[in-house]
C-alpha positions in Angstrom: -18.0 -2.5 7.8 -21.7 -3.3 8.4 -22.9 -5.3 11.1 -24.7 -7.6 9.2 -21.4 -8.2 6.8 -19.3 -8.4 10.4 -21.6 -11.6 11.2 -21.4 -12.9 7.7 -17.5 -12.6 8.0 -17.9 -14.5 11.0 -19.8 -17.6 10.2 -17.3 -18.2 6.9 -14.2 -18.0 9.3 -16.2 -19.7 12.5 -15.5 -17.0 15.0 -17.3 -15.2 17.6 -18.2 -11.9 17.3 -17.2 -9.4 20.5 -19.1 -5.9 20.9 -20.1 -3.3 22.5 -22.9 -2.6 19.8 -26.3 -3.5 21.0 -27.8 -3.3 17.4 -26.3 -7.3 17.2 -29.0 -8.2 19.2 -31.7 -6.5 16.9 -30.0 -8.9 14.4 -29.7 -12.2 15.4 -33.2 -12.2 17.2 -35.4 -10.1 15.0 -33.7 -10.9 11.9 -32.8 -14.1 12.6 -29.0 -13.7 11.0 -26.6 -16.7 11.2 -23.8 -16.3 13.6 -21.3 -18.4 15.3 -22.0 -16.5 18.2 -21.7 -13.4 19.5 -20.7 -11.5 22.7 -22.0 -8.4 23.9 -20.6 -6.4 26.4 -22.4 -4.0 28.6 -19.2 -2.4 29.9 -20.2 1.5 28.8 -18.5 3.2 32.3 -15.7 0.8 32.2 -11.9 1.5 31.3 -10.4 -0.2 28.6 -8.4 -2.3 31.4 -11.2 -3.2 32.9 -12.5 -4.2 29.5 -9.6 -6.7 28.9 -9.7 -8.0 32.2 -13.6 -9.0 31.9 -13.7 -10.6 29.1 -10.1 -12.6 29.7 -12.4 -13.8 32.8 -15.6 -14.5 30.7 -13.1 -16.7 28.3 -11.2 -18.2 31.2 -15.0 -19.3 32.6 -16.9 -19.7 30.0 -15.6 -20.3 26.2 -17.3 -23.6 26.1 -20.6 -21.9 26.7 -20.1 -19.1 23.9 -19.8 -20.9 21.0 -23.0 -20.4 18.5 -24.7 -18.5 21.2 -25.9 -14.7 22.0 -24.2 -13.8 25.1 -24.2 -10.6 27.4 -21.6 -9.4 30.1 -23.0 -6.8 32.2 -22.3 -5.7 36.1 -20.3 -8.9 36.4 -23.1 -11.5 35.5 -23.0 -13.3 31.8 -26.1 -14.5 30.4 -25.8 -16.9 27.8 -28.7 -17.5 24.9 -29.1 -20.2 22.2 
């Protein structure tokens, strides 16, 4: 599936998109692409434990923040961007 019919997909059914895929970035700021928000993860080195346990933490924290917004996990710090 394309990227840009992955963030279509989302907006319909109001869900967040979670990637590893830095070309969502290139989308939603240079395009200017709806999106109910997206998270991207800069986890390339880690496991996919490691994965799971990052982002239960970022949802734990932080699923208030994520909502409609361009986030970005990396080296434990999450930057959020409306």
């Amino acid at each position: 599936m394309a990227d840009q019919d992955i963030l279509e997909l989302a907006v319909r059914e109001k869900r967040l998109v979670l990637t590893m895929d830095k070309d969502f970035g290139e989308l939603v700021f240079l395009s200017g692409l709806s999106h109910s928000g997206v998270l991207l993860l800069r986890l390339e080195d880690a496991d996919a434990a490691a994965k799971v346990l990052a982002v239960a933490s970022i949802f734990s924290q932080h699923a208030a923040r994520l909502e409609g917004a361009f986030s970005v996990y990396q080296s434990g710090h999450l930057r959020v961007r409306r």
